[in-house]
MDTraj code that builds the backbone (N, CA, C; nanometers):
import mdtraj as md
import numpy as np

residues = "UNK UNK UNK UNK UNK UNK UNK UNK UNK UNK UNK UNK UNK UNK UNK UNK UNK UNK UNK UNK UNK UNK UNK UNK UNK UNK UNK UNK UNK UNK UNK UNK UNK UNK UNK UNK UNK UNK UNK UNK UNK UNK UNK UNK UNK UNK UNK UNK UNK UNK UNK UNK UNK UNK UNK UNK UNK UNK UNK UNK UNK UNK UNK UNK UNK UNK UNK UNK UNK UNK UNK UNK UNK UNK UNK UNK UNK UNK UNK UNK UNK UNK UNK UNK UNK UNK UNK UNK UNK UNK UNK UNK UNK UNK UNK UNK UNK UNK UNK UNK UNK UNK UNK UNK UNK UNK UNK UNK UNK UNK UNK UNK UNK UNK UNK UNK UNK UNK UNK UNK UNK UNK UNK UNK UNK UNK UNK UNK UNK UNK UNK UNK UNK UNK UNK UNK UNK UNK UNK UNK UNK".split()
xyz = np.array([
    [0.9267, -0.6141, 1.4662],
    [1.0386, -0.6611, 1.3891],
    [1.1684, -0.6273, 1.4616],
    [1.2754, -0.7562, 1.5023],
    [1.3660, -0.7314, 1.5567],
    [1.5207, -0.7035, 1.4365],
    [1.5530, -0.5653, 1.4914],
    [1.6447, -0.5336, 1.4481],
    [1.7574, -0.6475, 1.3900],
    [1.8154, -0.6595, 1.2522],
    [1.8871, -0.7750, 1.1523],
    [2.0243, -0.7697, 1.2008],
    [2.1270, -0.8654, 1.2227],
    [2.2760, -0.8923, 1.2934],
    [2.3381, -0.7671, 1.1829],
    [2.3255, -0.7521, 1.0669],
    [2.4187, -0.6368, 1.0169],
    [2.3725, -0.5058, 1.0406],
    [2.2221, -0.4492, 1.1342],
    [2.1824, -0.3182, 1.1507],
    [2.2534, -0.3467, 1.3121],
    [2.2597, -0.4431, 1.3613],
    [2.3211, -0.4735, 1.4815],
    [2.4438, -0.4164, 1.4822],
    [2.5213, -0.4746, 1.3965],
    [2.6707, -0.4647, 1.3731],
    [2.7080, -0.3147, 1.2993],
    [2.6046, -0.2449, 1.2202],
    [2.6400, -0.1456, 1.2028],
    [2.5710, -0.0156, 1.2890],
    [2.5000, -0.0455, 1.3364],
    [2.5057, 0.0247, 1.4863],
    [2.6141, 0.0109, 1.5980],
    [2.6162, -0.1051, 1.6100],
    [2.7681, -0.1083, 1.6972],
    [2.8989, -0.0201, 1.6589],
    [2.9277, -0.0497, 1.5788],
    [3.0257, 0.0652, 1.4560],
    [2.9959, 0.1848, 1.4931],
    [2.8741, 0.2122, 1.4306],
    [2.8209, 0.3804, 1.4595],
    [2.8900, 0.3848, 1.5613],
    [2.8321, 0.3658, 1.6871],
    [2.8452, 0.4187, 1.8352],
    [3.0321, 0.3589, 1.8629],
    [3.1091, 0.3455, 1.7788],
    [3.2207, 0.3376, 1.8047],
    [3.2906, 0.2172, 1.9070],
    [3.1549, 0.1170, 1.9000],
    [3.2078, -0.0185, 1.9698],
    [3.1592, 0.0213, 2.1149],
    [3.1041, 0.1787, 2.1802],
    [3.0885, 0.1718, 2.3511],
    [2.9497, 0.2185, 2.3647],
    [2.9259, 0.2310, 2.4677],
    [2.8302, 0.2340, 2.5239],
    [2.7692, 0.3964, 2.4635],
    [2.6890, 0.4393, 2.4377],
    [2.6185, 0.5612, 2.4035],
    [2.5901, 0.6647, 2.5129],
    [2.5971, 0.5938, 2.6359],
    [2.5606, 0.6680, 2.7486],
    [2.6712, 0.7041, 2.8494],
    [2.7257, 0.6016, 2.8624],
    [2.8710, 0.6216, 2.9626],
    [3.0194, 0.5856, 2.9341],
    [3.0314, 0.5532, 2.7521],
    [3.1573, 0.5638, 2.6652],
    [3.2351, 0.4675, 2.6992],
    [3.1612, 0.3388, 2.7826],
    [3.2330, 0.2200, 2.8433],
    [3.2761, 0.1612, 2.7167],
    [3.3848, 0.1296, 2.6824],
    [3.4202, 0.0018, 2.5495],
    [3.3337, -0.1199, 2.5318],
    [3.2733, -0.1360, 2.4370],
    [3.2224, -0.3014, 2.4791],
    [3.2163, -0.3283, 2.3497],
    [3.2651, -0.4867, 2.3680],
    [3.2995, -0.6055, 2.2837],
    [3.1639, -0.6616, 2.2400],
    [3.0992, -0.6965, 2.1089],
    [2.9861, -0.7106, 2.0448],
    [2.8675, -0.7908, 2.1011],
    [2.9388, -0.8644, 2.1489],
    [2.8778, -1.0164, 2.2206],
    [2.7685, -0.9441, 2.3619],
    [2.8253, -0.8257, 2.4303],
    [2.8460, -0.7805, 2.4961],
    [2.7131, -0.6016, 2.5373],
    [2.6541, -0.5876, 2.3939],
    [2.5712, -0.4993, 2.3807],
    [2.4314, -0.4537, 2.4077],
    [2.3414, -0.4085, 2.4203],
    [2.2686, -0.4174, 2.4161],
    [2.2233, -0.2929, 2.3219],
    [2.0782, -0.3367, 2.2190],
    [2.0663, -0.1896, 2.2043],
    [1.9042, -0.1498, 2.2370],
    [1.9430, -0.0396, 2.2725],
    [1.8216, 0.0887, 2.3520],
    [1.7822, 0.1769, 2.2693],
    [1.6680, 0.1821, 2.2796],
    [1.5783, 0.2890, 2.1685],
    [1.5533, 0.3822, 2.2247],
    [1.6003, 0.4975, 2.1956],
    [1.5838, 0.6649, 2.2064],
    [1.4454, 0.6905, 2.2442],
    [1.3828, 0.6590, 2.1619],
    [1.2386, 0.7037, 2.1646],
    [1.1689, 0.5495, 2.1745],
    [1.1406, 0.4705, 2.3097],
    [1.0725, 0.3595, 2.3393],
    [0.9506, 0.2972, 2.2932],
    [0.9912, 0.1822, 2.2925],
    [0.8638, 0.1074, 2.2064],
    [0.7422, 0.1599, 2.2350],
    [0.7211, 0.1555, 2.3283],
    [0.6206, 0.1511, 2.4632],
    [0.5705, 0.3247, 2.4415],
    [0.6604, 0.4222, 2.4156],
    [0.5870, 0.5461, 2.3993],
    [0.5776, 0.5904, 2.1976],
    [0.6094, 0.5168, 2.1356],
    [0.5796, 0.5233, 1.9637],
    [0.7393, 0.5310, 1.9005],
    [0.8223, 0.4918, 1.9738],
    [0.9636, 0.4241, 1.9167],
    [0.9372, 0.3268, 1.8176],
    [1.0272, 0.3056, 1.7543],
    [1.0146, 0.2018, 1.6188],
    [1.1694, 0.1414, 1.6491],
    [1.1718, -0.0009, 1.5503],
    [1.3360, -0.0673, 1.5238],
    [1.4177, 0.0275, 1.4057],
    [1.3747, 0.1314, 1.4016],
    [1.4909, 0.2159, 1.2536],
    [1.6090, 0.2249, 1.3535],
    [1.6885, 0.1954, 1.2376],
    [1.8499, 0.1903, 1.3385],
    [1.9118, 0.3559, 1.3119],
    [1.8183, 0.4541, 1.3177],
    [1.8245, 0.5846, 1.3688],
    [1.7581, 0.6011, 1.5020],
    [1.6752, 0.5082, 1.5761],
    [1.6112, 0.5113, 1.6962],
    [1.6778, 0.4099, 1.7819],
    [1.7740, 0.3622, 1.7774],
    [1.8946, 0.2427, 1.8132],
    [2.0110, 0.2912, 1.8566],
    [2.0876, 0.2994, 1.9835],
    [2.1836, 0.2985, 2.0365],
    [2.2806, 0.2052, 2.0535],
    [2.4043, 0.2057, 2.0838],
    [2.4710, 0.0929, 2.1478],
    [2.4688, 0.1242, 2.3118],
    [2.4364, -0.0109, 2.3726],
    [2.4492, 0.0198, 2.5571],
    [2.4669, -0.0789, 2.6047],
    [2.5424, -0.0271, 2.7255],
    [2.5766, -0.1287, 2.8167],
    [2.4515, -0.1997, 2.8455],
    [2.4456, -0.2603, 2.9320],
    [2.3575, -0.3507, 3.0164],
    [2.3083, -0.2290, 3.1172],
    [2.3606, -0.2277, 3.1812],
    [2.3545, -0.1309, 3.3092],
    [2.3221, -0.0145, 3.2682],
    [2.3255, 0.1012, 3.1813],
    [2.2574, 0.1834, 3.1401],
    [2.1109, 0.1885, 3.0752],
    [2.1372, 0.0722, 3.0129],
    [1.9950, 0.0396, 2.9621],
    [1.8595, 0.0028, 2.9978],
    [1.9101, -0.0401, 3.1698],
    [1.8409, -0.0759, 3.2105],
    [1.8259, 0.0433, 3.3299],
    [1.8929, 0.0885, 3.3468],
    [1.8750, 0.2403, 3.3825],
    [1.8037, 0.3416, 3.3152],
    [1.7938, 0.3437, 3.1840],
    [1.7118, 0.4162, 3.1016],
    [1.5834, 0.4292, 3.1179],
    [1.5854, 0.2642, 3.0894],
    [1.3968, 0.2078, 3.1030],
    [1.3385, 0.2917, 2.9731],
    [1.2575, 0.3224, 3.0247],
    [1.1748, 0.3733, 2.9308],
    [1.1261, 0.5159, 2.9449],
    [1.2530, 0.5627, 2.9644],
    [1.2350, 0.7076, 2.9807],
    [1.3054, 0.7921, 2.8632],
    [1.2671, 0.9212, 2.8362],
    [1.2590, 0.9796, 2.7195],
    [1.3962, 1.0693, 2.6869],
    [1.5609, 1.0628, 2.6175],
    [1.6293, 1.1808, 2.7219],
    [1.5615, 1.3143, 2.6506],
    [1.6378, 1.4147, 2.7062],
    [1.6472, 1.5669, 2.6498],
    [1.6983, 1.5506, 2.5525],
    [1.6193, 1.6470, 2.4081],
    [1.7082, 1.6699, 2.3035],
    [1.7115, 1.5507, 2.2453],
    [1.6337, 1.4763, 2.2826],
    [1.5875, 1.3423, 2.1733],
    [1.5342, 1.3637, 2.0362],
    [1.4759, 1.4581, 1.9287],
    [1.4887, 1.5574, 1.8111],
    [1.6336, 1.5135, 1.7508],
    [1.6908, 1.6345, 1.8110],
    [1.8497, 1.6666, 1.7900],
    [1.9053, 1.5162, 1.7318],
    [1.8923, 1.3707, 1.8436],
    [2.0185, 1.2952, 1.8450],
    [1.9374, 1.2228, 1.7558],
    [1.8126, 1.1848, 1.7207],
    [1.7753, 1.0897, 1.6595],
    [1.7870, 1.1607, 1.4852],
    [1.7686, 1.3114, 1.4777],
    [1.7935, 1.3508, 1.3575],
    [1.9168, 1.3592, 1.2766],
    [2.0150, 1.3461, 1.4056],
    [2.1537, 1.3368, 1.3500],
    [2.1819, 1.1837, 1.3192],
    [2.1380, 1.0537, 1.4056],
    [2.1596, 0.9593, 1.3914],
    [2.1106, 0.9075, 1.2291],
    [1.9590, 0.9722, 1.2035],
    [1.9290, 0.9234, 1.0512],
    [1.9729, 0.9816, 0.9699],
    [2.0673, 1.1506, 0.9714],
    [2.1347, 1.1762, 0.8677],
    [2.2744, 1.0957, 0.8459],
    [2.3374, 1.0434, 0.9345],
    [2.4457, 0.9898, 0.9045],
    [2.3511, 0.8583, 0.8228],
    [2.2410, 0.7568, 0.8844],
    [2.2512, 0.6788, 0.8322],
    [2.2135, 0.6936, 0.6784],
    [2.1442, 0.7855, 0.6249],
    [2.1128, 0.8182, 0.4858],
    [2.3010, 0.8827, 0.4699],
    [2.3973, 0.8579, 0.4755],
    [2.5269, 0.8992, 0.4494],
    [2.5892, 0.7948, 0.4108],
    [2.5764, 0.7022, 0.4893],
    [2.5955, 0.5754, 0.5073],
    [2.5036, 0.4470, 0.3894],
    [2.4290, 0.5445, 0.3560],
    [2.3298, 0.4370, 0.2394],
    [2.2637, 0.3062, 0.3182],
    [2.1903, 0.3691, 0.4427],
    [2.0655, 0.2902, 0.5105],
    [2.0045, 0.3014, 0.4842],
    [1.9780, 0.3875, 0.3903],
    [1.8046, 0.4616, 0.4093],
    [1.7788, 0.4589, 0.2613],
    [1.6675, 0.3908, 0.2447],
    [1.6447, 0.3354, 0.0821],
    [1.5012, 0.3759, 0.0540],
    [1.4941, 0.4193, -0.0291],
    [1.2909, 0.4301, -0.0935],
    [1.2349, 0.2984, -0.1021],
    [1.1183, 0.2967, -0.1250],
    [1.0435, 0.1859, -0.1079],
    [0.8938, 0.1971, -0.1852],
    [0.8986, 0.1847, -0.2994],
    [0.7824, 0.2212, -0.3991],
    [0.7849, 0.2945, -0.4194],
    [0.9017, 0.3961, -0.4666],
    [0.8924, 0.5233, -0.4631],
    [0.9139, 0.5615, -0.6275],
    [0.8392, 0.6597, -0.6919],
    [0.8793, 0.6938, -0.8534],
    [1.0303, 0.7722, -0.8449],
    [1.1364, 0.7283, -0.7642],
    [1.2347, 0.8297, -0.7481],
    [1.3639, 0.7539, -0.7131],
    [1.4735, 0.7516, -0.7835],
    [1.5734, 0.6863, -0.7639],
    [1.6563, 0.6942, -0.6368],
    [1.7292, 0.5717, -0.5664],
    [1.7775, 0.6427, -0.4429],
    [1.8855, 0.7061, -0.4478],
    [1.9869, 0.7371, -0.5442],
    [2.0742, 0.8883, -0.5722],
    [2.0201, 0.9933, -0.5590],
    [1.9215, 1.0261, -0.5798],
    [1.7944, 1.1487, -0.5817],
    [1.7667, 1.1312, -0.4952],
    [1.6876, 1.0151, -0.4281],
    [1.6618, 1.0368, -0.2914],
    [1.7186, 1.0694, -0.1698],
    [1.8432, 1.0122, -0.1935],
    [1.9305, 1.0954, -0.0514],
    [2.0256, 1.1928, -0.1177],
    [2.0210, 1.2921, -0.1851],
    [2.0233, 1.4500, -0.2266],
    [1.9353, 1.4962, -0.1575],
    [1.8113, 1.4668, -0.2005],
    [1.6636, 1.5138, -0.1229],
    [1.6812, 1.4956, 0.0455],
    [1.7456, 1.3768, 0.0944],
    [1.6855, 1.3511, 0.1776],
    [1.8197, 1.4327, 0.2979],
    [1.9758, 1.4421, 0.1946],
    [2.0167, 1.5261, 0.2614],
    [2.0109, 1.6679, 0.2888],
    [1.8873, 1.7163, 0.2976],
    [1.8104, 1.8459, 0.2950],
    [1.7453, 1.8876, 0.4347],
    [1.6741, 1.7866, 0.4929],
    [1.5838, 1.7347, 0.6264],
    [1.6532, 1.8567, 0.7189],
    [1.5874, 1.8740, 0.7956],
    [1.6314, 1.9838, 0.9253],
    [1.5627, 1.9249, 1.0052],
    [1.4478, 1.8583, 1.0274],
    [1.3779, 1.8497, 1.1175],
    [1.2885, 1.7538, 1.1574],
    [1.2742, 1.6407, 1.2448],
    [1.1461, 1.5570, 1.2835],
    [0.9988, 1.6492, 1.2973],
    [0.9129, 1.6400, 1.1725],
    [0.7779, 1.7195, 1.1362],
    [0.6907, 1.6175, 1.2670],
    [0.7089, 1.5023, 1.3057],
    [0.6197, 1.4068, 1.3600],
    [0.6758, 1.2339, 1.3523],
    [0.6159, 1.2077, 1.4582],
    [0.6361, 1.0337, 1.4849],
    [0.4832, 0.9882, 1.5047],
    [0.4909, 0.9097, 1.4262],
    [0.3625, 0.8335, 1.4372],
    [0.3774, 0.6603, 1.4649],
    [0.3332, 0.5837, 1.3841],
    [0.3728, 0.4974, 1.2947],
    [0.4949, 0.4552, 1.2526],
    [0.5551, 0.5882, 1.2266],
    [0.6586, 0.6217, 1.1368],
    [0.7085, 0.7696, 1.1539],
    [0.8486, 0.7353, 1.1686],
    [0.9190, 0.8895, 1.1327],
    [0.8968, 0.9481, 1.0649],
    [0.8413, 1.0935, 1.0750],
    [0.8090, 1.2138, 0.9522],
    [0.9181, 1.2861, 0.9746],
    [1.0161, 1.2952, 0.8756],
    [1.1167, 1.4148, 0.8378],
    [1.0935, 1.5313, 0.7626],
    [1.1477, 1.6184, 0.7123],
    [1.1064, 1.7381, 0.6990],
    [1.1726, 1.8412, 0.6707],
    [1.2193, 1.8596, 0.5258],
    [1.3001, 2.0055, 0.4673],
    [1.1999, 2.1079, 0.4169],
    [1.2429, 2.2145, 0.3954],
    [1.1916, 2.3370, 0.3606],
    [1.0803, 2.3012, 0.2558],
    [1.0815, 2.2346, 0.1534],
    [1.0189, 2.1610, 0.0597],
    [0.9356, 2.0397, -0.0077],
    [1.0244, 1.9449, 0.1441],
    [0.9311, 1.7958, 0.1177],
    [0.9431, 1.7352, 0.2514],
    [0.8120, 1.6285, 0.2633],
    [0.8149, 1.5883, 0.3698],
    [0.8475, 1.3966, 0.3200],
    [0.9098, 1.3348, 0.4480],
    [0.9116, 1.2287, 0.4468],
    [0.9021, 1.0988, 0.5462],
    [0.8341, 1.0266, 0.4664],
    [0.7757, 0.9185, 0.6074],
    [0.8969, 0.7936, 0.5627],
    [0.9350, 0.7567, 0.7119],
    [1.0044, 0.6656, 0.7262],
    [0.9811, 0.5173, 0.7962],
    [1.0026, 0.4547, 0.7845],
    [0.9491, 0.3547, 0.8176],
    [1.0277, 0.1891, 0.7909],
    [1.0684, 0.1367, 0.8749],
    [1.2369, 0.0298, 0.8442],
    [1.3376, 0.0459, 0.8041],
    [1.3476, 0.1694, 0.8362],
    [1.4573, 0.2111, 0.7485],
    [1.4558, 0.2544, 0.5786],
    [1.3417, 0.2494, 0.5825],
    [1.2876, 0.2440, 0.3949],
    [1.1872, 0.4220, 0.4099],
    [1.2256, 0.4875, 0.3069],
    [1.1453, 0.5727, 0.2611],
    [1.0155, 0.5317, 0.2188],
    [0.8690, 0.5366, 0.2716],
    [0.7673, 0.5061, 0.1826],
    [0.7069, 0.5895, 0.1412],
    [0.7314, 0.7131, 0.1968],
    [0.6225, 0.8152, 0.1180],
    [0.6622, 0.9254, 0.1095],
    [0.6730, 1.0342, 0.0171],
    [0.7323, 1.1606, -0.0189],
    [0.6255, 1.2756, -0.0403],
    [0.6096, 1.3103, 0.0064],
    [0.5185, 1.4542, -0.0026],
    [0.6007, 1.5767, -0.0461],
    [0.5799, 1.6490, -0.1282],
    [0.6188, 1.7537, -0.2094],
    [0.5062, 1.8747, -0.1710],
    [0.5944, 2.0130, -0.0896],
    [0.5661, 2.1196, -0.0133],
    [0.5282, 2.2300, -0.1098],
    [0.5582, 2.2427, -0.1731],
    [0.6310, 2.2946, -0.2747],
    [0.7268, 2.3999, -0.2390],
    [0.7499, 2.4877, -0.3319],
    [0.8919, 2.6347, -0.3000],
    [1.0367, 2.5516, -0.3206],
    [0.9982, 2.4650, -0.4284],
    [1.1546, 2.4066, -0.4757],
    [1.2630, 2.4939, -0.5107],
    [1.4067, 2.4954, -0.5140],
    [1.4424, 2.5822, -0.4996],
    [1.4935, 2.5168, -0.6854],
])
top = md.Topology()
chain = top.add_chain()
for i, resn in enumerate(residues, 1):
    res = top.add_residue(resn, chain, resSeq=i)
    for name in ("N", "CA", "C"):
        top.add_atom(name, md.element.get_by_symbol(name[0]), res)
traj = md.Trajectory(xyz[None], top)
């Protein structure tokens, strides 16, 4: 599934209109975007695994993995659950509740399939950008 012109456009935004890698300015028409964690090694289209890039970096990248790929992709999906990207999806749980909950996460538990996130208490699988599954750790506070 190829990433939709408004996860396009609000990725572009995110990354401040430039390039993610070498802070070049670029005009929309003009983008490309590069996945953190590559198709090819269990990357997905969540526009938390989505950059903005030049041409020329991107293709410099290839399909290589950076450092501290954790870190940028966990920060990228907390903004987008900030931002109200990140929606449940059959879930018995409203999405006001859900991103309370989901602003909790510290940590990528696993990539599969799907992004597994991960607070002190619950785990969560991600998947299009949609919450599908909630596991409860317990030690609620």
């Amino acid at each position: 599934m190829k990433p939709r012109n408004r996860d396009k456009l609000y990725i572009y935004n995110r990354d401040n209109k430039e390039c993610f890698f070498c802070g070049k300015k670029l005009k929309f028409k003009q983008i490309t975007l590069d996945h953190l964690l590559p198709l090819s090694k269990g990357g997905t289209n969540d526009i938390f695994n989505l950059v903005t890039s030049c041409k020329k970096c991107n293709k410099i990248k290839g399909n290589s993995i950076l450092k501290g790929i954790d870190k940028i992709i966990l920060e990228l999906f907390m903004q987008a659950v900030k931002d109200n990207k990140i929606i449940g999806k059959g879930l018995n749980i409203d999405n006001n509740t859900l991103k309370e909950q989901l602003l909790e996460i510290d940590r990528i538990e696993d990539i599969t399939d799907k992004f597994i996130f991960q607070s002190d208490n619950m785990r969560f699988y991600v998947k299009n950008n949609k919450v599908v599954k909630v596991v409860y750790l317990g030690g609620l506070k």
